[in-house]
C-alpha positions in Angstrom: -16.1 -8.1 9.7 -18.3 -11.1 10.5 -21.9 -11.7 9.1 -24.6 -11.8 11.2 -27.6 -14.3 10.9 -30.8 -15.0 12.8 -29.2 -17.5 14.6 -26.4 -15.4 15.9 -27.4 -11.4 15.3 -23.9 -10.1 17.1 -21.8 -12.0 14.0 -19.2 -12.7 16.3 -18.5 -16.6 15.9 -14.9 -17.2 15.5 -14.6 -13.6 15.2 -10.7 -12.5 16.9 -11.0 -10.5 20.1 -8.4 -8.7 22.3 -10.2 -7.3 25.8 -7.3 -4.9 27.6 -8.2 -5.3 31.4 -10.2 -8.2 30.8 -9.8 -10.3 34.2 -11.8 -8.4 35.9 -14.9 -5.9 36.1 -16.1 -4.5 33.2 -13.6 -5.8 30.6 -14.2 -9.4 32.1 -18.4 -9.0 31.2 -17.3 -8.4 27.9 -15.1 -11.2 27.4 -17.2 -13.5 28.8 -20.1 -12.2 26.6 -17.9 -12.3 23.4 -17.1 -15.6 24.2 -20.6 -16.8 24.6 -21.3 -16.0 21.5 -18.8 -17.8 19.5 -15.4 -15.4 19.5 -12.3 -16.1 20.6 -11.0 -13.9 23.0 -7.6 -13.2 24.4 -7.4 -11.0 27.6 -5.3 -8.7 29.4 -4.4 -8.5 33.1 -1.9 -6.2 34.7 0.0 -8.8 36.6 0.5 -12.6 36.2 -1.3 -13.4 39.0 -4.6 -11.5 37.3 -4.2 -13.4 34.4 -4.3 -16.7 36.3 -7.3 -16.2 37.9 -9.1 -15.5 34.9 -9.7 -19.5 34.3 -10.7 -21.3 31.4 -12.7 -20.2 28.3 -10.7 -17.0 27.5 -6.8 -16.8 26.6 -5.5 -14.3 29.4 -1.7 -12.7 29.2 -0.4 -10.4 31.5 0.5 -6.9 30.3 1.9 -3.3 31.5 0.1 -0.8 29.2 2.9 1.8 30.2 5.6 -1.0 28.5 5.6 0.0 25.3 7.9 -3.1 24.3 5.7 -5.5 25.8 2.5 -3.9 24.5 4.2 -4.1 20.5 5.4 -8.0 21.4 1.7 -9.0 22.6 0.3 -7.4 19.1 2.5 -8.4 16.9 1.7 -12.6 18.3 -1.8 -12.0 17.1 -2.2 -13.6 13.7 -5.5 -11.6 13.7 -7.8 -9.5 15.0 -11.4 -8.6 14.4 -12.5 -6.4 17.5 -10.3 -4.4 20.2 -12.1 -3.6 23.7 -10.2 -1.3 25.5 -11.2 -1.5 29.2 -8.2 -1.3 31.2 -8.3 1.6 33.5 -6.7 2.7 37.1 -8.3 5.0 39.3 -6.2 6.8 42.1 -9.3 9.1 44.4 -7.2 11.6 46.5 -3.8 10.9 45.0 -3.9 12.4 41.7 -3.3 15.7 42.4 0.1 14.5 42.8 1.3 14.9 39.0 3.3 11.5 39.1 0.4 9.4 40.2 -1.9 12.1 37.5 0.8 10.9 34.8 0.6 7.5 35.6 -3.5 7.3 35.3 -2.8 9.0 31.8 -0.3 7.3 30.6 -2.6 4.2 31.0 -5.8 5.3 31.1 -5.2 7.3 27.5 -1.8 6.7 26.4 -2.0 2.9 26.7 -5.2 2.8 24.6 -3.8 5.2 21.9 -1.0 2.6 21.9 -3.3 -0.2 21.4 -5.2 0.9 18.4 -2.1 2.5 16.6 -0.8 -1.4 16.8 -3.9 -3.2 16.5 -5.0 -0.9 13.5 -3.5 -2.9 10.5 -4.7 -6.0 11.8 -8.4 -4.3 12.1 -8.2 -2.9 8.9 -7.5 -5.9 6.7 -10.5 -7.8 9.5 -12.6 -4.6 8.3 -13.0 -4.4 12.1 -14.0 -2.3 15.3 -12.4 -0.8 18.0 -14.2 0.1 21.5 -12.8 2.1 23.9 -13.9 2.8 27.4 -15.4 6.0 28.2 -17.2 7.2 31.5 -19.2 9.6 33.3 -16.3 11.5 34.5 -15.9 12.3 30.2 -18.7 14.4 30.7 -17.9 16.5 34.7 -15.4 16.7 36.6 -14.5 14.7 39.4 -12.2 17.1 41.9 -11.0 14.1 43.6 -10.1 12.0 40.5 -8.1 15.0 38.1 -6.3 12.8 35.9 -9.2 9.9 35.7 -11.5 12.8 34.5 -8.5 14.1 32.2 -8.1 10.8 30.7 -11.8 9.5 29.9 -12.3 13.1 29.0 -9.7 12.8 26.5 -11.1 8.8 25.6 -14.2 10.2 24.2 -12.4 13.1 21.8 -9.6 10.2 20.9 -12.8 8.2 20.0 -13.9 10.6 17.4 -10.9 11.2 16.3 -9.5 7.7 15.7 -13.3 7.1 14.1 -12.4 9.8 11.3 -9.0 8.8 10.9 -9.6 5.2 10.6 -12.5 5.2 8.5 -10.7 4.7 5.2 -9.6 1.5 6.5 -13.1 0.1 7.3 -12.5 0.4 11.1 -15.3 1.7 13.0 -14.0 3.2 16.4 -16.5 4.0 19.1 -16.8 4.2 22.6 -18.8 3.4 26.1 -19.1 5.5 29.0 -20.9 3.7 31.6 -22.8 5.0 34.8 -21.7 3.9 38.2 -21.3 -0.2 37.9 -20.3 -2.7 40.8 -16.9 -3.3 40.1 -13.6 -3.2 42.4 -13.0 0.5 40.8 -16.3 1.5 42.8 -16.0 -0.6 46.0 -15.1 2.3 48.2 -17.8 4.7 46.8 -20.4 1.6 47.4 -19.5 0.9 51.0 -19.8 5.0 51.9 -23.9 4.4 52.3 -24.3 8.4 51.9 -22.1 8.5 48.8 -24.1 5.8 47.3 -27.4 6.9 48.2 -26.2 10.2 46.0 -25.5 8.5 43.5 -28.7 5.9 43.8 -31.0 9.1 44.2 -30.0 10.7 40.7 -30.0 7.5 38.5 -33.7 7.0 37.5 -33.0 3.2 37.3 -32.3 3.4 41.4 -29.8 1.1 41.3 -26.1 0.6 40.3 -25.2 -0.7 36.9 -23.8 -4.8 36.9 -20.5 -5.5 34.6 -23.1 -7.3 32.8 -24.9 -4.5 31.9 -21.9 -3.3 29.7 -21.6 -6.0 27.6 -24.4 -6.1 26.2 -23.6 -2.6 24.4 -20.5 -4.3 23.0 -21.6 -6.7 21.3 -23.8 -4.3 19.8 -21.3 -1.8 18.3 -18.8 -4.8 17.8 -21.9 -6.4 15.4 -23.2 -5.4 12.2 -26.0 -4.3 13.2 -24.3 -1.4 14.0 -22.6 -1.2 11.0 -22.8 2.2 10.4 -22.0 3.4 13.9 -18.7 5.2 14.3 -17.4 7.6 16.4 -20.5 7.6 19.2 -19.8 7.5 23.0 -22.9 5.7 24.3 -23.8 6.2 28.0 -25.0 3.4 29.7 -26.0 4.9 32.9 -29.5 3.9 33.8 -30.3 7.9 33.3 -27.8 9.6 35.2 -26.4 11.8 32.8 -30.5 13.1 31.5 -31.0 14.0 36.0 
């Protein structure tokens, strides 16, 4: 794990990081901010043409989370690796009811980032490193139009604590975000319904919705040693939504 200093508090300068669904949203915040601060930061797109558009400053490859071949190839190129983000994520509103399309937002959602940290977990254990994985608010309730969304980040926050006990020994500190409702192409439908997102506006005491900005912030936080002895927390970042 890096060192921090007054100068740079997060530690992260030339510190390894791999951001799953990191060309866009969320995941892309993150990256960005890592790289801000001094890391060097490899992301991952679903398609080619997502990786492309991620432009300069970050290292972006595509990759299929649900090909288990390709997911143990892109790990085993890393010569290193201090942090993992896991922050790829599909959503399928209406459809998942249908179990293949419910299976499918699993076996990404869940699946794919049980994957990543079985493989990334030697390399973050001799980096004495950290792994954050991406919660929600839909960890918490339900969400009748989203079953297997809800199912996976449900299951997200217990494989957080989990992997935080199991890893432990090896100096890996596992912990997760969940955040609120944030402007990103995930939420584009819900933010053009004006009385869906005046629901949601009303309940969060902040009275706005979250940026992908406000979510990297948080990383660097539990990726730093200043939070050193943080491990196994899911930390809302909701501006209040969950306390309403």
């Amino acid at each position: 794990m890096s060192t921090s200093s007054s100068a740079d508090p997060f530690g992260l300068a030339g510190a390894a990081v791999l951001v799953t669904g990191g060309t866009s949203g969320i995941g892309l915040a993150i990256a960005r901010a890592f790289a801000a601060h001094g890391a060097n930061v490899t992301v991952t797109g679903a398609t080619e043409a997502e990786a492309l558009a991620v432009g300069p400053g970050l290292t972006a490859l595509p990759l299929d989370l649900r090909d288990r071949d390709a997911t143990a190839q892109l790990v085993a190129t890393l010569p290193r690796l201090n942090h993992l983000i896991n922050a790829a994520g599909i959503i399928r509103r209406g459809a998942e009811h249908d179990p293949e399309v419910f299976d499918q937002v699993i076996d990404i959602n869940l699946s794919g980032t049980m994957r990543m940290c079985t493989l990334a977990r030697p390399l973050l254990a001799a980096a004495k490193g950290s792994i954050i994985n991406m919660a929600s608010m839909l960890s918490f309730f339900g969400g009748g139009l989203v079953p297997g969304y809800a199912a996976s980040k449900g299951g997200i926050a217990q494989l957080t604590k989990s992997l935080a006990i199991a890893y432990a020994g090896d100096g890996i500190r596992v912990n997760a975000l969940a955040p609120g409702w944030i402007a990103t192409p995930l939420t584009q439908g819900l933010r053009d319904d004006p009385a869906r997102s005046a629901t949601i506006l009303a309940r969060t005491p902040m009275g706005r919705w979250g940026t992908p900005e406000d979510i990297a912030g948080p990383a660097l936080f539990l990726a730093s040693p200043l939070a050193g002895f943080v491990t196994g927390a899911v930390l809302t970042v909701d501006g209040g939504y969950l306390v309403t």
